[in-house]
N, C-alpha and C positions, 0 to 999 in steps of 0.2 A: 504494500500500500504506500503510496507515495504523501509524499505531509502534506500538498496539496490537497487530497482527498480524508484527510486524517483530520483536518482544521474544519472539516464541513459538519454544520450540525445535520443532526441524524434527520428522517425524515418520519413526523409523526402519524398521518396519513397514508394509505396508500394513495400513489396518484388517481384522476377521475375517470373515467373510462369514456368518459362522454354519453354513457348512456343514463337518463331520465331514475329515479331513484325506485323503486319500486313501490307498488303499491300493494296494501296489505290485502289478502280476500279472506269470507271464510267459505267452506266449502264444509259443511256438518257431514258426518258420517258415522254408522253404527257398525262397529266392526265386526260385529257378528252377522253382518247382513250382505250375503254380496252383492249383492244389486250394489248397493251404496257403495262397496270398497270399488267397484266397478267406474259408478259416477263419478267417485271423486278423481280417479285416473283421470277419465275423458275427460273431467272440469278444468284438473288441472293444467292439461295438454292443450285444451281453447282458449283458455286465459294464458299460460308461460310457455306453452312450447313443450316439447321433447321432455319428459321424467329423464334423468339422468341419474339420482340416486333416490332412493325410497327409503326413509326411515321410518320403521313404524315403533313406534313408542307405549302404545296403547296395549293393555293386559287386562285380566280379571282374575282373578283369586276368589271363587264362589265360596269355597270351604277352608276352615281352620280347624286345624285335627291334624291326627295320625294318617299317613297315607293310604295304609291299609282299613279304617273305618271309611274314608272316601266315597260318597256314594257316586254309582256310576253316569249319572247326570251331572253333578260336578264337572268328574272329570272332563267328559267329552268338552263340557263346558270352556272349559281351561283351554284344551286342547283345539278348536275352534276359532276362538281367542287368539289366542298367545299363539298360534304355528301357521294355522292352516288360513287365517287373516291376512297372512302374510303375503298370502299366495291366489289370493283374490283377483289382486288386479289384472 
């Protein structure tokens, strides 16, 4: 690094892109429901463009207990939820 470049304060922003700042949407969705995880794909491909990465954040935990007392509507429950939501869109 030359001192020329060493004498330069840091830069606290990143530069601007030129593009317009985005605007917030909400796009509601039930994740147990795939019609909806479905919608909200296509909403959000009409509004932004191209899904490039998909986080999904959203879980349920029906039951507190032993895994083995777990009734089997729970589980499936969970498992609906938390995996196969994932896999909706």
């Amino acid at each position: 690094m030359s001192s020329a470049a060493s004498s330069r304060p840091a830069r606290r922003r990143p530069p601007r892109s030129g593009r317009p700042a985005a605007t917030p949407s909400v796009i509601p969705c039930n994740i147990s429901d795939k019609a909806q995880c479905q919608n909200l794909i296509a909403e959000t491909k009409k509004q932004l463009g191209p899904v490039d990465v998909l986080v999904c954040n959203a879980a349920t935990n029906p039951y507190y207990g032993p895994t083995e007392k777990m009734p089997d509507e729970a589980f499936t429950k969970i498992m609906q939820n938390n995996i196969l939501s994932a896999t909706s869109g």
